[in-house]
N, C-alpha and C positions, 0 to 999 in steps of 0.2 A: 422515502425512507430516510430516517435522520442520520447523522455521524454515531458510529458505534467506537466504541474503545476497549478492547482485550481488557481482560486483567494481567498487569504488567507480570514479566516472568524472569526468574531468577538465573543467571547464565554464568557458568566459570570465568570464561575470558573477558564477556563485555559486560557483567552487572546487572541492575535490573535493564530489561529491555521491555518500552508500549509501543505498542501497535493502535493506528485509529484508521481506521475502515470508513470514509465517505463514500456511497453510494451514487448518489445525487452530482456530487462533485469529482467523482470520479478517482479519489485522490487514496493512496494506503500513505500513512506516515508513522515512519519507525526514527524510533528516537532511545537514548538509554546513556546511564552514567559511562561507559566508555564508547560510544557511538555519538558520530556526526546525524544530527537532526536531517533525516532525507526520505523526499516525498516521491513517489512516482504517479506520475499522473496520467489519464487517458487522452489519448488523443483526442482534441476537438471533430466534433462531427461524429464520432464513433458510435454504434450505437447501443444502449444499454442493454445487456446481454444476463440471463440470470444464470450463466454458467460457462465459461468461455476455458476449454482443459488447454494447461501451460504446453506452447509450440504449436500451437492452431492457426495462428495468426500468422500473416505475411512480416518481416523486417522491413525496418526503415523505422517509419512514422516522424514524426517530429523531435528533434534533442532536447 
């Protein structure tokens, strides 16, 4: 599955804000006229999961 990119969205405080969804690479990257360009990425080894609901997972992992 290739990198997807939102249609950017218009926000009061921070401007437009995009969003790109890598599946493959594991990677979300949010970026926007008042936001720091920041990626969060999956851990190496993890394994690709088609639905994984937010707090399911153990803490830690890699920083």
């Amino acid at each position: 599955m290739e990198e997807f990119t939102y249609k950017p969205a218009a926000d009061r405080l921070f401007g437009m804000v995009h969003i790109a969804l890598n599946h493959e690479g594991g990677t979300v990257t949010v970026s926007g006229d008042g936001l720091p360009c920041t990626e969060i990425r999956r851990s190496a080894g993890t394994p690709l999961e088609g639905h994984v609901p937010i707090g399911t997972r153990e803490q830690g992992g890699s920083p």
